[in-house]
C-alpha positions in Angstrom: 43.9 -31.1 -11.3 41.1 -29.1 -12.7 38.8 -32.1 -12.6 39.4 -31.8 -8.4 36.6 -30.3 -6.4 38.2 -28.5 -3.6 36.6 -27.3 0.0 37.2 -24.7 2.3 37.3 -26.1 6.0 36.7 -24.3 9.3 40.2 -23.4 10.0 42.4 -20.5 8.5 46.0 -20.0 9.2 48.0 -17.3 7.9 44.9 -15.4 6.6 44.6 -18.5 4.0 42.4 -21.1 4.1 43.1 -24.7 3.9 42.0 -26.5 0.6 41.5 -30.2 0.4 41.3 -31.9 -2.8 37.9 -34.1 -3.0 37.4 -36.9 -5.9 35.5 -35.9 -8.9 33.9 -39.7 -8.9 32.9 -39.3 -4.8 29.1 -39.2 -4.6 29.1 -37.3 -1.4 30.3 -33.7 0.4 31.7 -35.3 4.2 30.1 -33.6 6.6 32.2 -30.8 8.3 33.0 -29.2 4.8 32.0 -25.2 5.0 32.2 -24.5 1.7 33.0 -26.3 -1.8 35.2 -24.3 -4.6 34.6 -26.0 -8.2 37.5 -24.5 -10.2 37.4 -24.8 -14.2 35.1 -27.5 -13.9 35.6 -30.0 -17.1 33.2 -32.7 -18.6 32.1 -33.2 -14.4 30.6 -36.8 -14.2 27.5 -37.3 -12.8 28.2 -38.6 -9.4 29.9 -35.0 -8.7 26.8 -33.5 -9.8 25.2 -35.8 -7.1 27.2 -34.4 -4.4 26.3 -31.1 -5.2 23.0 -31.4 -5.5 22.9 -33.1 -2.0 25.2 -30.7 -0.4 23.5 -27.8 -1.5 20.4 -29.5 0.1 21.8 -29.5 3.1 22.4 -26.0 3.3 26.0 -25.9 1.8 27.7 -23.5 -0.5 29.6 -23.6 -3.2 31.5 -21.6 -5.7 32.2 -22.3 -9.2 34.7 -20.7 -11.4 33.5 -22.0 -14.8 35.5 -21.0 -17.8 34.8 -20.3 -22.0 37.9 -20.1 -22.8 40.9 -21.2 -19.6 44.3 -19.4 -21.2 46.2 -21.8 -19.1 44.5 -24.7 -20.8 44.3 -23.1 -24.6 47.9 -21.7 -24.5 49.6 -23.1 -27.0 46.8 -24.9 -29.1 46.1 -24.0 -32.8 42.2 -24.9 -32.5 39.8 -24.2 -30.0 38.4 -27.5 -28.2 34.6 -27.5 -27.7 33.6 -26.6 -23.5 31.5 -28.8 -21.3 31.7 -28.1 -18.1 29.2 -30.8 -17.3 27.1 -28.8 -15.0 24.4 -27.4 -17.8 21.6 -29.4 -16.3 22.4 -28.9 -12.4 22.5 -25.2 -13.2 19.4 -25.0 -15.7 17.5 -26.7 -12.0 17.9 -23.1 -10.7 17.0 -21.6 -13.4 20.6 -20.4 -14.3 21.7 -21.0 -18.0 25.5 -21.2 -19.4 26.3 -20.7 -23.0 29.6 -23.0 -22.6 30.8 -21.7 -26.0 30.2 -17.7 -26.1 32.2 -15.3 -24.7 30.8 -11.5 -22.9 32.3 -8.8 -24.5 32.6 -5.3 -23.6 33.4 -2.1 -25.3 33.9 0.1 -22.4 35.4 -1.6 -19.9 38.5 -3.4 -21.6 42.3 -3.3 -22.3 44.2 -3.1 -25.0 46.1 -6.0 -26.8 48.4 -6.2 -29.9 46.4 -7.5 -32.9 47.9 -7.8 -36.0 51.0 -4.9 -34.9 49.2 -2.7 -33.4 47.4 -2.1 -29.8 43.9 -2.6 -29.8 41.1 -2.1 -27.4 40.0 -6.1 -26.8 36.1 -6.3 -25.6 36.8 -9.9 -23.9 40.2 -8.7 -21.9 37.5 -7.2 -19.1 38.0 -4.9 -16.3 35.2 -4.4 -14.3 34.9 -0.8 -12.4 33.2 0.1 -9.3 30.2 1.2 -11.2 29.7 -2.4 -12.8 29.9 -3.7 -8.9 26.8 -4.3 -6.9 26.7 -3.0 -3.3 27.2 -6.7 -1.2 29.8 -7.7 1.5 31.8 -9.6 -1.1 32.5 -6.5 -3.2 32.9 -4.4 -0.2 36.4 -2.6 -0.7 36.9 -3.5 -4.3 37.5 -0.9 -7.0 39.1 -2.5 -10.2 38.7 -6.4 -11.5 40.1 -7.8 -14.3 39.0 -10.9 -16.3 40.1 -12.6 -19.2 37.7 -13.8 -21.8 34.7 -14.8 -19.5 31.4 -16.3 -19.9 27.7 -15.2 -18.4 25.1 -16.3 -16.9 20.8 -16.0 -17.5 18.8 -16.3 -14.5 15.3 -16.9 -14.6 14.0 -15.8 -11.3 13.2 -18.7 -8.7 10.6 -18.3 -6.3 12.5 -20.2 -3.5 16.3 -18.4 -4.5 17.6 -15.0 -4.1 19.2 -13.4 -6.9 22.6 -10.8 -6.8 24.2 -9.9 -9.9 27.6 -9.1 -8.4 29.0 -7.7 -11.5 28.3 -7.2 -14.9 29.0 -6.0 -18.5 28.6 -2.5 -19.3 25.0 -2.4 -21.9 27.7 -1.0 -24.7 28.3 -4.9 -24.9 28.2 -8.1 -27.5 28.9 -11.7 -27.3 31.1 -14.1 -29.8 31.6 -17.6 -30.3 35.2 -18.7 -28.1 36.4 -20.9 -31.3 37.0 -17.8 -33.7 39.7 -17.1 -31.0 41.5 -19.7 -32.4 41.9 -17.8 -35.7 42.2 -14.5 -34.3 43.1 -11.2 -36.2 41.2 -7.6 -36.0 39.0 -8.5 -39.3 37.8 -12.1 -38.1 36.9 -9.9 -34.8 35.2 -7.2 -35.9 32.8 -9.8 -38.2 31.9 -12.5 -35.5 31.5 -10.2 -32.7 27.7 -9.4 -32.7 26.9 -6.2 -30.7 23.8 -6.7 -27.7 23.5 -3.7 -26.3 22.3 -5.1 -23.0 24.4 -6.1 -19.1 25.6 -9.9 -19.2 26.0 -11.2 -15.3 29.4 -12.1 -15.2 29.0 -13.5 -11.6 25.4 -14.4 -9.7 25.2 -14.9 -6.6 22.2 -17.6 -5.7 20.8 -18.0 -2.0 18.1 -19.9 -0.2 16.4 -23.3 -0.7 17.7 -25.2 -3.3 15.4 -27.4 -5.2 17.0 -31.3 -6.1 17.7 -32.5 -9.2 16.9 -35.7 -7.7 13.7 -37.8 -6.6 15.6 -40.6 -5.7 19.4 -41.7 -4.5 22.3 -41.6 -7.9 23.8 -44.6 -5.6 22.1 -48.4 -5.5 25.0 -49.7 -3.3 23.5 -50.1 0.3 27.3 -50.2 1.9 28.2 -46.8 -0.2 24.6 -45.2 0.7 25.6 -46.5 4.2 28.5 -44.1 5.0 26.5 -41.5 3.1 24.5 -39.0 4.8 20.6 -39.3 3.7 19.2 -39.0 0.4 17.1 -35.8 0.8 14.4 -34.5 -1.9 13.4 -31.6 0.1 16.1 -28.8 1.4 16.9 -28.9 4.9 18.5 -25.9 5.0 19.6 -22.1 3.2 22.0 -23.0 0.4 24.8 -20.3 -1.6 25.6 -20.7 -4.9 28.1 -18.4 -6.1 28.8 -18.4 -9.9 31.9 -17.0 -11.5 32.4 -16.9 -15.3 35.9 -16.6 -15.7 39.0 -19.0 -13.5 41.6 -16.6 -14.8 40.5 -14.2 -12.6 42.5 -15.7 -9.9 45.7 -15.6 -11.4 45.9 -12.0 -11.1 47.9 -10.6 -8.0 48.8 -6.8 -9.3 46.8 -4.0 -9.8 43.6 -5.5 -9.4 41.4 -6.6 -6.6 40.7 -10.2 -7.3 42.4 -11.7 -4.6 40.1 -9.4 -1.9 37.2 -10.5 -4.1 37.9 -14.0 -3.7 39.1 -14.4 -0.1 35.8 -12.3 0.8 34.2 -15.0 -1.4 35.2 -17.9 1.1 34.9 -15.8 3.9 31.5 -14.9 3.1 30.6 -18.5 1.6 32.3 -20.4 4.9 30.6 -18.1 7.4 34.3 -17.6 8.8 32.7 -14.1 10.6 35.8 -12.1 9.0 32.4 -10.7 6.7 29.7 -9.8 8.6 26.1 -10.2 6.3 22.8 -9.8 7.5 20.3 -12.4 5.6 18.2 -10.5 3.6 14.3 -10.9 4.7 14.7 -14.2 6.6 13.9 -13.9 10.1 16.8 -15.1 11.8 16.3 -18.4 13.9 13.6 -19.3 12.2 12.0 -23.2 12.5 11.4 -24.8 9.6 8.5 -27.7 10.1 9.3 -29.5 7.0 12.8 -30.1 8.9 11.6 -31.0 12.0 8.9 -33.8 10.8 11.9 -34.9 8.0 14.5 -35.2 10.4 11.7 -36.8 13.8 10.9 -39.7 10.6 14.8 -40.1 9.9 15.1 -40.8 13.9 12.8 -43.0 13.6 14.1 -45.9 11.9 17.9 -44.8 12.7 18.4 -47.4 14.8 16.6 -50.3 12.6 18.8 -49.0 9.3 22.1 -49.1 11.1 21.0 -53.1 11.9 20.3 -53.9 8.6 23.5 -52.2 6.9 25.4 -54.2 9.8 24.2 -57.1 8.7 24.2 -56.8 5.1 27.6 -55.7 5.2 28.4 -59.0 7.6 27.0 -61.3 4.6 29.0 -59.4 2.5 32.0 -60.0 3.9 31.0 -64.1 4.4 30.5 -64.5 0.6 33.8 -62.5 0.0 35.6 -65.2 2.2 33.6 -67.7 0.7 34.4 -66.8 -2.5 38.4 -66.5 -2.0 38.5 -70.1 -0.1 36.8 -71.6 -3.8 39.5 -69.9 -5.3 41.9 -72.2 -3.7 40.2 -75.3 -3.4 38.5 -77.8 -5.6 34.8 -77.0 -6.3 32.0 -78.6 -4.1 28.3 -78.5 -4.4 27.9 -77.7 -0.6 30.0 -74.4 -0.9 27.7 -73.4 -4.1 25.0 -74.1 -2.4 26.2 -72.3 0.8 27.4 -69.1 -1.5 23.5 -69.5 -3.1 22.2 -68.9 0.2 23.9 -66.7 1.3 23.3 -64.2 -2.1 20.1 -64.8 -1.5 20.2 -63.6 2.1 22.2 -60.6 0.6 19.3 -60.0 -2.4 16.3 -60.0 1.0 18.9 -58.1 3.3 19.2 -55.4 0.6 15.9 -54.9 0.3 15.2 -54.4 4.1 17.5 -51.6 3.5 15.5 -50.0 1.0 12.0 -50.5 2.5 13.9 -48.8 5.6 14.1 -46.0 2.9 10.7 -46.3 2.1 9.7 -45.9 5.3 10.9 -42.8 6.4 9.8 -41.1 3.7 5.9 -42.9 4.4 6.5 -41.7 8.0 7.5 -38.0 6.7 4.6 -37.3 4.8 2.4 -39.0 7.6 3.5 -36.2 9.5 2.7 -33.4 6.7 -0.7 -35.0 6.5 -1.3 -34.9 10.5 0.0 -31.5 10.2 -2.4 -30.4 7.7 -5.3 -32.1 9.4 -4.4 -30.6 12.9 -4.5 -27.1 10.6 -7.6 -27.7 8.8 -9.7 -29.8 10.9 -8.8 -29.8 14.4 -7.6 -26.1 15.3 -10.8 -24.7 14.4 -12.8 -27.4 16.1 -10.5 -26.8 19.1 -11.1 -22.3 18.5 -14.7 -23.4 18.0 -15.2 -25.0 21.4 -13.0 -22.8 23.2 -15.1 -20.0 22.4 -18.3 -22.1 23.0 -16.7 -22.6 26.3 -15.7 -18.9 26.9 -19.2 -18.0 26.0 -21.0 -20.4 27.8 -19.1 -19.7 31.5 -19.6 -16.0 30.9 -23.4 -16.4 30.4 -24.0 -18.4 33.4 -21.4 -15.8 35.9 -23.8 -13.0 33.8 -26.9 -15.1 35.1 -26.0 -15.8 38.7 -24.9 -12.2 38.9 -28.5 -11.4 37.7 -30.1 -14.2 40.3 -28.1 -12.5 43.3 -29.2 -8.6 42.1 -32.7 -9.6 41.9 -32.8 -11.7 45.3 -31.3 -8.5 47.3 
């Protein structure tokens, strides 16, 4: 199902990896999950978004294979159906933007097709050359790719995000809206395609800390956000996003190299070691404060939040039953005012959960403003005094040294 999003897990067997299908409508990535492939992504609803966001927060990766114009999904149709991939805004956060409706052209690197009788060189049938190909482990070994009317990708530089164009357009290049597809012949071509004469990034490859879309959880339900892992605002670790602008890419198995390029993809993306890459300035190891102090406040209350979801589930479950057993039997104003109580219990419980929320995030910037005082204030009253110190006990060993030369 195109709507699916589908993960790469640890384990390969038979040189391929095993894909498991997730639910477009699940708010969260499960733990465990190396890598997460969004193919041909369609009209995504927001709680996918979510779990993107949040998963790239947590230092996952993911690859998307958006698509202008799918020829699986357009074969056969007489009119060209507007694109929404439903991931504009996520990607527009990292300063990526989509045209979901305009297709990369290019004059140089293309093959022929039969317009109107007669071969003609296409701009959108691409084929991408090892001179379009940047020099990165996940192109290592490929010479030829072929892609079939593909979109690109802007990217205005991030401070916090490393940028590799993997491939791109030749400059000889031009753009043109998918729908005039639908009408095709050489004439209604050669008028709608408007010549550029600049690279379009056909795939981007994103890396480091991810900023959230998010200030605050999607999800309101305490027993959903219960088996979720926690909401987090700030990254807690280096994030990949790899962007592809064509999904027919990975039909071809013949005379091209996109099934090396896209098996190095999740070997790359899943950290499987089958690609060795060096991080590019990061110093490996490296402790990040902000995770520590985020992660010693979630600790905190871990204990205290896992009571409260216990028992909020517990009355739950009690005005469930309660609920059922009125079903059945004739109305009585001590069960409504027994299921009254008990809603209300739920209403207080609900909001223990949330100030548990609260909380942590007090206690983590508590920390960051302890931090920053030890930084500004104390440390240099500390350096001050320690050199006061040092100063001090060298003049009096200088002075009794002076005391004992005079005296002999």
């Amino acid at each position: 199902d195109h709507r699916d999003l589908h993960s790469f897990p640890t384990r390969r067997s038979s040189d391929l990896y095993r894909i498991v299908s997730l639910r477009e409508g699940m708010p969260f990535i499960p733990e465990g999950i190396d890598a997460v492939l969004v193919f041909y992504p369609l009209d995504i609803n927001s709680m996918a978004v979510y779990a993107l966001d949040q998963y790239l927060m947590r230092g996952g990766n993911v690859m998307i294979m958006a698509d202008v114009f799918a020829e699986e999904r357009f074969r056969g149709q007489k009119e060209y159906v507007s694109y929404n991939s439903g991931l504009q805004k996520f990607l527009q956060n990292s300063g990526v933007t989509y045209r979901e409706n305009i297709l990369a052209g290019d004059n140089v690197s293309n093959r022929e097709l039969i317009l109107e009788g007669k071969r003609t060189k296409y701009p959108f049938y691409l084929t991408v050359t090892e001179s379009q190909l940047a020099q990165h482990p996940l192109t290592k070994g490929v010479k030829e790719l072929f892609l079939n009317h593909s979109g690109f990708f802007d990217y205005d530089a991030q401070s916090n995000l490393r940028e590799t164009v993997l491939f791109a357009t030749n400059e000889d290049s031009g753009v043109m809206r998918a729908e005039v597809l639908a009408d095709l012949g050489y004439e209604v071509l050669l008028k709608n395609y408007q010549m550029t004469q600049k690279k379009h990034s056909l795939a981007i490859l994103l890396e480091g800390k991810f900023k959230s879309m998010y200030k605050r959880p999607a999800v309101s339900d305490p027993e959903l956000l219960a088996k979720m892992p926690p909401f987090l605002s700030i990254p807690m670790g280096e994030g990949r996003l790899l962007l592809l602008g064509d999904s027919d890419m990975a039909v071809f198995r013949e005379s091209s190299d996109n099934q090396m390029f896209l098996h190095q993809a999740a070997d790359y993306l899943t950290g499987s070691g089958y690609v060795n890459v060096p991080r590019k300035n990061v110093e490996q190891n490296k402790t990040n404060l902000a995770d520590v102090f985020y992660q010693a406040a979630v600790n905190s209350y871990k204990e205290q939040r896992r009571q409260n979801v216990n028992d909020l589930l517990e009355i739950r479950q009690k005005i469930a039953l309660l609920k059922d057993e009125m079903k059945t039997t004739p109305p009585s104003i001590k069960r409504s005012k027994e299921l009254e109580e008990l809603q209300r219990e739920e209403i207080i419980k609900g909001q223990e959960v949330n100030k548990v929320s609260y909380l942590i995030k007090e206690r983590y910037e508590s920390f960051l403003s302890w931090f920053a005082i030890m930084i500004i204030v104390v440390l240099p009253l500390v350096s001050i005094l320690l050199a006061g110190s040092i100063y001090y006990c060298y003049n009096r060993k200088v002075n009794r040294q002076a005391g004992e030369y005079i005296n002999e």
